[in-house]
N, C-alpha and C positions, 0 to 999 in steps of 0.2 A: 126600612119598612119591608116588612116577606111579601112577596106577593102574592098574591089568591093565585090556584093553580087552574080552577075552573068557577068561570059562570054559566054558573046551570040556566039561567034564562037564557042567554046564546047558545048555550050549551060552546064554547068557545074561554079560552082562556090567553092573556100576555102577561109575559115577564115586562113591568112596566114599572116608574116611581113618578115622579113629579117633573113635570114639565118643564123643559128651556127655552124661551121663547112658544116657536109654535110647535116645535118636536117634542114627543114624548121620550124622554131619554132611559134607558134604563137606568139601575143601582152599579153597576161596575163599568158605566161610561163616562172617564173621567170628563168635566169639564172643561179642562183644560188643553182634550186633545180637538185638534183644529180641522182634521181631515175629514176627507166624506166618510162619514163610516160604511163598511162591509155589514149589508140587512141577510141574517139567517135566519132559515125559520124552520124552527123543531115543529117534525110533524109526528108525533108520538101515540099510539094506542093505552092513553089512560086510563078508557074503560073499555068492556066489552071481555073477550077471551085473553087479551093482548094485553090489559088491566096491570096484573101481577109483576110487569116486566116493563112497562111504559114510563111510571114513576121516576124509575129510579134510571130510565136511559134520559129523561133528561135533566135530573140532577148530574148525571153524569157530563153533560152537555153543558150546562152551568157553571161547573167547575171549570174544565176547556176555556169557556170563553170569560170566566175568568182569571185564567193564568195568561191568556195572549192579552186583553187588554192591560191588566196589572205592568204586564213588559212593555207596555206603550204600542200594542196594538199589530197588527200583521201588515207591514210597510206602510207602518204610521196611522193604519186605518183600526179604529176600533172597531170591534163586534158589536153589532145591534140584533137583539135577540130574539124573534115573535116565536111566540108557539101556540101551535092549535092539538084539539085533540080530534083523531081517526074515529075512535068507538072501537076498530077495530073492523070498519066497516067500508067497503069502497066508495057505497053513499056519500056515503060524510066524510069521507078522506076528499076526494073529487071538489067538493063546497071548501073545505078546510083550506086545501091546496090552492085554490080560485083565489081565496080571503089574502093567503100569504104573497101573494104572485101581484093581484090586480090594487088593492088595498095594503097592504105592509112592502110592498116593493121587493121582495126580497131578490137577493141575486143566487141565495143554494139552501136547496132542502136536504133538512138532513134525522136520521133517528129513523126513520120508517118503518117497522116488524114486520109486518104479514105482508106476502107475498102477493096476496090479491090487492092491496091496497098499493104495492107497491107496480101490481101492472096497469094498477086503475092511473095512478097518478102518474105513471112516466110519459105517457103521448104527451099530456101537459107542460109537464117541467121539460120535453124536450122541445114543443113547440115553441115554448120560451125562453129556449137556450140557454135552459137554467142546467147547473148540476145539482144530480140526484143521491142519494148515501143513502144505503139504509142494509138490515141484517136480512134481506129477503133470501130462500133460499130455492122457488121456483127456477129449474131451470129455461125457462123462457124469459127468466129474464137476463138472459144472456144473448139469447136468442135477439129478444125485443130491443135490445141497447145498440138500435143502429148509427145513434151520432156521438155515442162513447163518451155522454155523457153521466150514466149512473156508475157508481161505484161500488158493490159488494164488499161489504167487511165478513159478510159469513159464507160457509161454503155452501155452494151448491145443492142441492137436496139431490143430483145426480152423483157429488160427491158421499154424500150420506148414504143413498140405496147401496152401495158399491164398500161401504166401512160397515153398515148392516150384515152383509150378504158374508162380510172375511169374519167378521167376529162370528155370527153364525158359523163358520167353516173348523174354524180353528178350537172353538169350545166341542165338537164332535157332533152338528144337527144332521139328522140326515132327513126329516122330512116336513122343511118349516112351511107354514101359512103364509099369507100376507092378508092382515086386515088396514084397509086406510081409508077414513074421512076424503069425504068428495071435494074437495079443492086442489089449487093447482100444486099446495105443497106437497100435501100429502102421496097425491097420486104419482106424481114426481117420483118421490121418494120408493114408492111401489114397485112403478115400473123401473127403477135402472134397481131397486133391490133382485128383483126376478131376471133380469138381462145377466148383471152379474152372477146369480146363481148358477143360470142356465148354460153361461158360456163355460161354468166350472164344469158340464157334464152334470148336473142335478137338477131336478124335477121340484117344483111346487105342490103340496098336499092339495092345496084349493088359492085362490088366489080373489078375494069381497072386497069391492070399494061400496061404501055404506052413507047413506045420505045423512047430514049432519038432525040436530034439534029433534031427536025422537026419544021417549019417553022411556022405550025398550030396543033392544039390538040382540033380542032371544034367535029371531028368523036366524039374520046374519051369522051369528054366531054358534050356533046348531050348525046350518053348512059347513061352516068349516071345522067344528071340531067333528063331526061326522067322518071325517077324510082322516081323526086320528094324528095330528101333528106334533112332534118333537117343541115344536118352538112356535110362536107366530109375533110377527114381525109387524108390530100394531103403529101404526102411525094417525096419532088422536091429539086432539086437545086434552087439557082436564076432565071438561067437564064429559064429555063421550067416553071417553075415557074412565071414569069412576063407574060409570052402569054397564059397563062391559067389564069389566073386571068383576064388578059384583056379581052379573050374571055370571058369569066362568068361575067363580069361587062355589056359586051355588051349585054347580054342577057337582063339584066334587072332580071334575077330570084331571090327570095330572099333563101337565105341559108348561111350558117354561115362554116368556116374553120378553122381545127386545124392542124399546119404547125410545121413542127419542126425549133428551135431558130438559127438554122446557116444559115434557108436558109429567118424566117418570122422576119423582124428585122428592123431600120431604113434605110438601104440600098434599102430594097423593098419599101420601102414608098417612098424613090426619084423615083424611076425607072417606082411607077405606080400613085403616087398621095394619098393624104390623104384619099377620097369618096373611092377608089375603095377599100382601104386595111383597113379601119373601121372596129373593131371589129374579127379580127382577132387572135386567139389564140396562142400564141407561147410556145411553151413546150420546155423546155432546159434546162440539164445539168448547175451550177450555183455553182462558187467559193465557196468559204468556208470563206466569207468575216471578220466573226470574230474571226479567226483563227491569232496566231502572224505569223505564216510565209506567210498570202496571206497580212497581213497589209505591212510589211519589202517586199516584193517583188512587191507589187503594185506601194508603192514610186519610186524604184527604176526603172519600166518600164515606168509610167508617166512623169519620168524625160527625158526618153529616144525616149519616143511614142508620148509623148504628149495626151495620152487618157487613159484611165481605160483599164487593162488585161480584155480581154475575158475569157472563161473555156478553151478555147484550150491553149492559152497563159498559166495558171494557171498548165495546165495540165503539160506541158512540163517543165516547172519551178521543177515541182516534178520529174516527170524522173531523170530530172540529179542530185540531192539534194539525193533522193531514192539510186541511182546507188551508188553514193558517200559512202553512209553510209552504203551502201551494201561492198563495195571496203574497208573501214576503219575495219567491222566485220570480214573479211577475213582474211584483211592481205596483206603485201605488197608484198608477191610471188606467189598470189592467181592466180588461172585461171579464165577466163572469166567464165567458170561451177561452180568452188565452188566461184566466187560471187554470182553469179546467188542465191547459195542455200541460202543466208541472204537476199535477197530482200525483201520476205515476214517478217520473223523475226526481221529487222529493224524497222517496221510498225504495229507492231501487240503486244501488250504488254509490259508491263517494265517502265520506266519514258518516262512522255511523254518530248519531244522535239519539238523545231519550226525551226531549221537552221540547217545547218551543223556543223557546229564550235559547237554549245551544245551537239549536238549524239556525236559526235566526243570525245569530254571530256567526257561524260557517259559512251562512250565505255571502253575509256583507262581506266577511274575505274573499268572496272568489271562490270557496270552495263545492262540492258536489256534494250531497249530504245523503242518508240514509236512514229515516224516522225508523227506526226499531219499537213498534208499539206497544201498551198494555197488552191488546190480545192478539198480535201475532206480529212475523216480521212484515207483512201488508206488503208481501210480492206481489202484485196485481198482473194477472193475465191478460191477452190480448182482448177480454171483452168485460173490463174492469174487475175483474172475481177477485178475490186470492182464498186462502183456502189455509183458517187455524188448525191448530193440532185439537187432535179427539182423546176424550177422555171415556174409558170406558168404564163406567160404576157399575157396583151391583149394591143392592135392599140388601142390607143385612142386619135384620132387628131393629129396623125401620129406621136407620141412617143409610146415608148412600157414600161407598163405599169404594173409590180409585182403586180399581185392580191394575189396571195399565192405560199407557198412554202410545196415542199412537199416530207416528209424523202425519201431517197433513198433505205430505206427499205422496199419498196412498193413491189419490185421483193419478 
């Protein structure tokens, strides 16, 4: 049986099927396994801005936690799988979170996208000594990760202002903007773009953080091309994003944009046209495509999606793979804290590995393992980050188009 992915009278959605005894068991919990299960709970933005990318992180999510329990589960314990939907909203991430935590039990949230949803929910999940995953890329929340236990699969948005600022450099700008969306991603992003510029010895033409849900961004956007910029270094959503573009096409001015990849991508080419979005720079996070576990999980979600994983996709896939082999180093009486404490140790020296089911078998040897993941090698820093390789595309006839890639070691 599929299961429904949302009820819209809850506005809430579970991965659930028919009942054993008095548990709701899922579809890929065998019967047969006798152990307490490990309760995860995807907390995903289905709808909302976060919509386009939510889906498919946690089909992505489903697969994971179908390949650990198919192998008879992570130290014997199957995956139990709830998921709610954020909106994409702290509101409702915060209630969602509550749902999973006080009601579904669970012991690790994971999938989380936006940044604000991701600082709304951590005081939570750490008051509950639960661990947290998700692709946030606020620097505060590295900041906020006092009991070590969130873990970043994506990099940094201080990593991002700073791979903004060199590609700016390196293609010849010499007097870029900065437009960004009033949230703590964006702004993030802003400020360490403009730090990094500044420390090169160069100057900002104008520098507009712009408040989101408005109809026009004319004001805004007159300031700064006022000041005549080479480049401007727009960090938006879609949707603010399309009416600012359109304004700026209407102008007629010439000047060139470097957009980050979730929001400058073929979706915005339908929404604004091939002319308007020409040449368009997309900077983004980028799988680990020749890695064996993004090859083995790509087949898998193509069959399911019908299209090629994103990094968010890639990212989530690792979460639960990561968790798993965190959960198998433990041990089967382990607490959510002392898995927590393998996380990094799974990933970080020893024989490397691409799946579960091979950590798994290197564990029970005795051995040290190293998850080499779909989207990165998941080196996790002292304040759980790590930090994928960037890919740098540009719009060209309204594909977006790999010109280079560039280590993730740039931070």
């Amino acid at each position: 049986m599929k299961p429904n992915l949302i009820n819209h009278k809850r506005r809430r959605f579970v991965s659930s099927s028919a009942a054993i005894g008095a548990l709701a068991m899922l579809p890929w919990v065998s019967r047969a396994q006798q152990a307490a299960p490990f309760r995860v709970g995807a907390l995903n933005s289905i709808t909302g801005v976060g919509g386009p990318y939510g889906g498919a992180m946690l089909q992505a999510i489903r697969i994971a936690v179908d390949e650990v329990n198919a192998a008879g589960g992570a130290a014997g314990r199957p995956l139990e799988l709830y998921a709610e939907d954020d909106q994409t909203k702290p509101d409702a991430a915060v209630l969602a979170v509550k749902k999973l935590i006080e009601i579904n039990r669970v012991e690790a949230v994971v999938g989380i996208w936006p940044s604000a949803v991701g600082l709304a929910v951590m005081p939570i999940t750490n008051n509950a000594g639960l661990i947290m995953m998700n692709t946030c890329g606020a620097p505060e929340m590295l900041t906020e990760n006092k009991k070590g236990l969130a873990w970043m699969f994506q990099a940094s948005n201080a990593v991002f202002g700073k791979a903004f600022a060199e590609v700016a450099r390196q293609r010849g700008y010499k007097r870029p903007a900065v437009m960004a969306f009033n949230n703590s991603t964006f702004v993030g992003l802003a400020d360490y773009f403009r730090q990094s510029w500044e420390a090169g010895g160069g100057k900002l033409s104008e520098y507009v953080i712009y408040e989101p849900n408005q109809t026009t961004y004319r004001t805004e956007l007159s300031k700064v091309l006022a000041t005549k910029p080479d480049v401007i270094a727009l960090g938006s959503y879609r949707p603010d994003a399309t009416i600012l573009l359109r304004e700026w096409f209407q102008t007629g001015q010439d000047c060139k944009f470097i957009m980050p990849g979730w929001t400058a991508n073929e979706d915005l080419v339908k929404a604004l046209g091939k002319e308007a979005t020409e040449g368009i720079i997309s900077i983004s996070n980028v799988a680990a495509h020749d890695h064996e576990a993004y090859k083995r999980f790509a087949g898998k979600f193509r069959a399911k999606m019908n299209r090629e994983p994103d990094i968010f996709a890639a990212q989530s896939y690792d979460m639960v793979i990561t968790l798993a082999l965190a959960i198998e180093a433990a041990g089967p009486a382990a607490s959510s804290g002392e898995v927590n404490g393998h996380i990094k140790s799974v990933a970080a020296g020893g024989q490397k590995v691409s799946s579960f089911e091979q950590g798994r078998d290197a564990l029970k040897s005795g051995a040290d393992i190293d998850y080499e993941g779909a989207s990165s090698s998941l080196n996790f820093g002292a304040h759980g980050e790590t930090v994928p390789d960037f890919g740098v595309f540009e719009i060209t006839q309204g594909k977006l188009v790999l010109k280079e890639t560039v280590p993730g070691a740039i931070a």
